[in-house]
C-alpha positions as CSV (number, residue, x, y, z in Angstrom):
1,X,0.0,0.0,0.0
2,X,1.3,3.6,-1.2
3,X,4.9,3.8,-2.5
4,X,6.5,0.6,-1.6
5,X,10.6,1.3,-0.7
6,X,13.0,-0.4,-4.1
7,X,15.5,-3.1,-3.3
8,X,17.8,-3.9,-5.8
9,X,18.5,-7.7,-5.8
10,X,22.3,-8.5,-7.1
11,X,23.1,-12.3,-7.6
12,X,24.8,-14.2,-10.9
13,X,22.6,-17.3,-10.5
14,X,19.2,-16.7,-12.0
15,X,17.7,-19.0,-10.0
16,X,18.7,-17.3,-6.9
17,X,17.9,-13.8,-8.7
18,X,14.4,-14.7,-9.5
19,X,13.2,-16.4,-6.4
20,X,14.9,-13.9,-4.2
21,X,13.1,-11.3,-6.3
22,X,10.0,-12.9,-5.9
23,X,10.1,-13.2,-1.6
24,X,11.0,-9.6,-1.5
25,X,8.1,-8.1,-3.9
26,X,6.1,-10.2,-1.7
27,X,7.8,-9.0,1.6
28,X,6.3,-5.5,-0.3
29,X,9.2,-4.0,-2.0
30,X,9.8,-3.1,-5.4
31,X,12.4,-5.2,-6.7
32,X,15.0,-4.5,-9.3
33,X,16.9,-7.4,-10.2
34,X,20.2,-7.8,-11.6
35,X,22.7,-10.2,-12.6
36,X,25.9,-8.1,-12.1
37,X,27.5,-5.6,-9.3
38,X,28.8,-3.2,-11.6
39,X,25.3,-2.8,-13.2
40,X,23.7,-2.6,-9.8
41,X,25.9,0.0,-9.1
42,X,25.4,2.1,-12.4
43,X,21.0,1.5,-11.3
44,X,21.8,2.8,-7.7
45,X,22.8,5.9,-8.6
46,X,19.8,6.5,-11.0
47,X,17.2,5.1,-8.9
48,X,18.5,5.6,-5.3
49,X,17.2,2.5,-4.1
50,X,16.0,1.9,-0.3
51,X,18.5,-1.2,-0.2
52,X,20.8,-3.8,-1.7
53,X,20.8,-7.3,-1.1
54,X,24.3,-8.9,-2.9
55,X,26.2,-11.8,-3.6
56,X,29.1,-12.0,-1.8
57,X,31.1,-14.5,-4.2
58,X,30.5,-13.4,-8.2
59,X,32.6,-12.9,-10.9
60,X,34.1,-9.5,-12.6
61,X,33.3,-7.4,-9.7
62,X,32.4,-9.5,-6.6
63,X,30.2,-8.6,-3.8
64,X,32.5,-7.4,-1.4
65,X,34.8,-5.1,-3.4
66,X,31.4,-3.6,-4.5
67,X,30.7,-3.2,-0.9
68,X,33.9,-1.3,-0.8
69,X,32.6,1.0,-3.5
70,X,29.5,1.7,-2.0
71,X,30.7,3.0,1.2
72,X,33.6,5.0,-0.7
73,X,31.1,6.7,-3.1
74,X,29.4,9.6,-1.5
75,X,26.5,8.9,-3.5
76,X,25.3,5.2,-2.2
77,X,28.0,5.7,1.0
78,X,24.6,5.4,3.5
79,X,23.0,2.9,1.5
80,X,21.8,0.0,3.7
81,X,23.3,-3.5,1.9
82,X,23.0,-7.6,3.1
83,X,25.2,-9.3,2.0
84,X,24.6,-13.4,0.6
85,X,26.8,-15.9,0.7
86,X,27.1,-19.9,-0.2
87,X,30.6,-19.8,1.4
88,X,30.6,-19.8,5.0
89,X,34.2,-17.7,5.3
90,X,34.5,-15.9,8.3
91,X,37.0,-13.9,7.3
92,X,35.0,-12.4,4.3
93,X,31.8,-12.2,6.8
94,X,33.6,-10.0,9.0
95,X,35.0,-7.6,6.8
96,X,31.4,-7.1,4.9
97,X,30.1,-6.8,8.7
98,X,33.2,-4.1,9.6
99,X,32.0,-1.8,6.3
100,X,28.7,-1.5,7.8
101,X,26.3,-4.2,5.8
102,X,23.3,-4.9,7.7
103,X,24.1,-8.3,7.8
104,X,25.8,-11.4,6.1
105,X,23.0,-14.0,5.4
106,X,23.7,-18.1,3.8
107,X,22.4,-19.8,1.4
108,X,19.9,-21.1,1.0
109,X,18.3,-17.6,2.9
110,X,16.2,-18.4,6.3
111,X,12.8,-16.6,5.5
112,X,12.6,-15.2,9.5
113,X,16.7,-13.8,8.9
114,X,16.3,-12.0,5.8
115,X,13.0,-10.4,7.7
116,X,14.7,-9.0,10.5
117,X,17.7,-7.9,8.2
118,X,15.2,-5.9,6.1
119,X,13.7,-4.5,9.0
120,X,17.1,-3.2,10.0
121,X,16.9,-1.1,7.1
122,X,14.6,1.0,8.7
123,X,12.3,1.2,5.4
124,X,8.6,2.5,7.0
125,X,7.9,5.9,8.3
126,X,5.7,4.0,11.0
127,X,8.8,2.1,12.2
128,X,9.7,-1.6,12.2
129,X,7.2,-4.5,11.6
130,X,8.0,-6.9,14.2
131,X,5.5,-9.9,12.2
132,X,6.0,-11.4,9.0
133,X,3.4,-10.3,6.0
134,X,2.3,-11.4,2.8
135,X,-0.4,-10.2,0.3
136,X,-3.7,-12.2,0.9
137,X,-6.2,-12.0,-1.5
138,X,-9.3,-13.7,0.3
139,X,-13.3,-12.9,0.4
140,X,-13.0,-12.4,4.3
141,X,-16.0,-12.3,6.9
142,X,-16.2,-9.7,9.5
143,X,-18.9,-9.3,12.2
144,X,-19.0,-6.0,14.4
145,X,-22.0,-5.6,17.0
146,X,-24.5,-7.7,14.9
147,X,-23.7,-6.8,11.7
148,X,-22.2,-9.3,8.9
149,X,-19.7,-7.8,6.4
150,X,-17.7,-9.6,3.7
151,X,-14.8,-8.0,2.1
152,X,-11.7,-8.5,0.2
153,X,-8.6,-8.5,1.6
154,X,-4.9,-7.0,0.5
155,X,-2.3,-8.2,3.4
156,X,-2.2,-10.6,6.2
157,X,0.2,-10.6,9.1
158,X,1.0,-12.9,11.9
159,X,-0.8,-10.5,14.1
160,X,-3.5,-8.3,11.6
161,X,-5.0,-8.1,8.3
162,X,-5.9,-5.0,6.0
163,X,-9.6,-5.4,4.5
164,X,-10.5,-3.3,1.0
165,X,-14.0,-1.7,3.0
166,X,-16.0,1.8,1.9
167,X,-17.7,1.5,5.3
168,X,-15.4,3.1,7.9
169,X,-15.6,1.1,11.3
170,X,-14.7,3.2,14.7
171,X,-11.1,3.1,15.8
172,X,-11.2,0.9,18.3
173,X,-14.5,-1.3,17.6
174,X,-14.2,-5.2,18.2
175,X,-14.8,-7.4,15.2
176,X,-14.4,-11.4,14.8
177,X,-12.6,-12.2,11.4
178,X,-13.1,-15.1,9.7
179,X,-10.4,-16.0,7.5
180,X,-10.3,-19.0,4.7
181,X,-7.7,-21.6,4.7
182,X,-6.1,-23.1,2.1
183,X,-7.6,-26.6,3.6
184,X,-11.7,-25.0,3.0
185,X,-11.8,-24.5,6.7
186,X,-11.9,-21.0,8.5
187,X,-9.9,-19.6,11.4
188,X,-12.2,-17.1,13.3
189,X,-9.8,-14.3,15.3
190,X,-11.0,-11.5,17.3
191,X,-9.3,-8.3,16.9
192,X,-10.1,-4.6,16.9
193,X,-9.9,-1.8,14.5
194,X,-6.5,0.2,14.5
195,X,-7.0,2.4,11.6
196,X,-9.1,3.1,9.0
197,X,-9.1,5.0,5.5
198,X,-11.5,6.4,3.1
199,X,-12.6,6.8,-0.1
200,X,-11.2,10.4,-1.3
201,X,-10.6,11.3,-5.0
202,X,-6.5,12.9,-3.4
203,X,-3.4,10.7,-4.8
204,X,-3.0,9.2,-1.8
205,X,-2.0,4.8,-2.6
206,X,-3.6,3.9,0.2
207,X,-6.8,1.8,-0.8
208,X,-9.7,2.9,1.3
209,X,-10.5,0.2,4.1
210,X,-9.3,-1.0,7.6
211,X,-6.4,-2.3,9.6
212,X,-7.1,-5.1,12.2
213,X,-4.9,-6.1,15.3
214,X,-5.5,-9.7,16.3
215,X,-5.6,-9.2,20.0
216,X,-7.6,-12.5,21.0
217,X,-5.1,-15.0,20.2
218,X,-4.9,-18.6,21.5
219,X,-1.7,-20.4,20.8
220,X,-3.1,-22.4,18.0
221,X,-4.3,-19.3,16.5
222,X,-0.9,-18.2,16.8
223,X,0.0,-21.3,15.2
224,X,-2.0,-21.4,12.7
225,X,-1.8,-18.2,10.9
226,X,2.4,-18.1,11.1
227,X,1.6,-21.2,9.0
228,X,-0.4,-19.5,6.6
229,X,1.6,-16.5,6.3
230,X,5.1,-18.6,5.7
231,X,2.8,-20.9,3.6
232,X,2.3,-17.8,1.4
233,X,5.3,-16.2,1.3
234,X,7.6,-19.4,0.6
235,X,5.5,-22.3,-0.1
236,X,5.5,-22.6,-3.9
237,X,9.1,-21.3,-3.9
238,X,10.4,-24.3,-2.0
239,X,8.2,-26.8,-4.1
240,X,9.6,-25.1,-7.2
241,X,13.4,-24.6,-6.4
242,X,15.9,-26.9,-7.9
243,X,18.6,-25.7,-5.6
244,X,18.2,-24.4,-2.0
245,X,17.5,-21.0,-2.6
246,X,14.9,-20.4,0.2
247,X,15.4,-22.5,3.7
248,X,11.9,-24.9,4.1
249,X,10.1,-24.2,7.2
């Protein structure tokens, strides 16, 4: 929702380029990916992207001498940068970890790492998001007081969901969500209305509807929804790799 922060996604295996690519559009950023360091460093300076995630080992112009460049160039010298490796050489870590990278992730990428690296990066004016979210495209039931509602959704979290609704509910009011499963059942969570938008002809990207907090939460709850949310973030990207590119849950 609105303008979503660029990442520019720097890896010689096209593999690894296109299903990193794919977790970080879905983490919401807008990806740009390329297959070089020298190239990503020519786009950074046109595009000034939010952050870099790169390769440590590639050829030409590896990952950590473009490290080195970044930081020298006055340009990209703040530019927040995780660094990827297959290698597991200290050494190398330590020196991508003493010019300032965010941090120094393996192959094949943990899902809940590269999460709290991005966060790192400090990318949302309303601060860090502690919980893991995914675009969810779901007819979703809501029920305030005694009314029914049904409405699309756009993004589901661990802890909250953003529902597509004209109809403004109070800041505040509690609602029971019912959300469908991939299995045909639904997970009912209470929650309560954190913020709401409406429909206004300004510029603003922000889709008119409502942000819920899940705040009535049993463990399986809990459970259940940091399935779903992993499930659809990751889940066709580990059936579908051919090398371990994204850890498996």
């Amino acid at each position: 929702m609105g303008e979503r922060p660029i990442a520019i996604v720097v890896d010689d295996s096209k593999p690894f380029l296109m299903y990193l690519s794919i977790l970080l559009n879905r983490m919401n950023l807008e990806v740009l990916p390329v297959n070089n360091a020298a190239e990503a460093l020519e786009i950074a300076r046109v595009t000034h992207p939010h952050l870099i995630t790169m390769d440590m080992i590639m050829p030409d112009l590896d990952g950590l001498e473009a490290l080195r460049m970044i930081r020298a160039d006055k340009e990209l010298a703040d530019l927040p940068v995780i660094m990827i490796s297959s290698y597991q050489d200290k050494n190398r870590q330590w020196e991508a970890l003493s010019l300032g990278c965010i941090d120094v992730l393996d192959k094949p990428v943990d899902l809940r790492r590269l999460h709290k690296a991005v966060q790192r990066c400090d990318l949302y004016s309303g601060g860090r998001r502690r919980y893991l979210r995914t675009p969810y495209e779901e007819l979703v039931g809501l029920q305030h007081k005694d009314k029914l509602y049904e409405a699309p959704s756009i993004t589901l979290s661990e802890r909250g969901i953003f529902l597509r609704m004209r109809e403004q509910l109070p800041k505040g009011a509690h609602v029971d969500v019912d959300l469908p499963l991939p299995s045909g059942e639904v997970l009912q969570v209470g929650g309560s209305v954190i913020y709401g938008k409406a429909e206004n002809g300004g510029g603003s990207g922000v889709p008119p509807g409502i942000a819920i907090k899940f705040d009535r939460l049993t463990l399986k709850d809990i459970e259940v929804l940091t399935a779903l949310v992993e499930e659809l973030l990751i889940g066709d990207i580990v059936a579908e790799q051919s090398e371990p590119i994204i850890k498996p849950n």
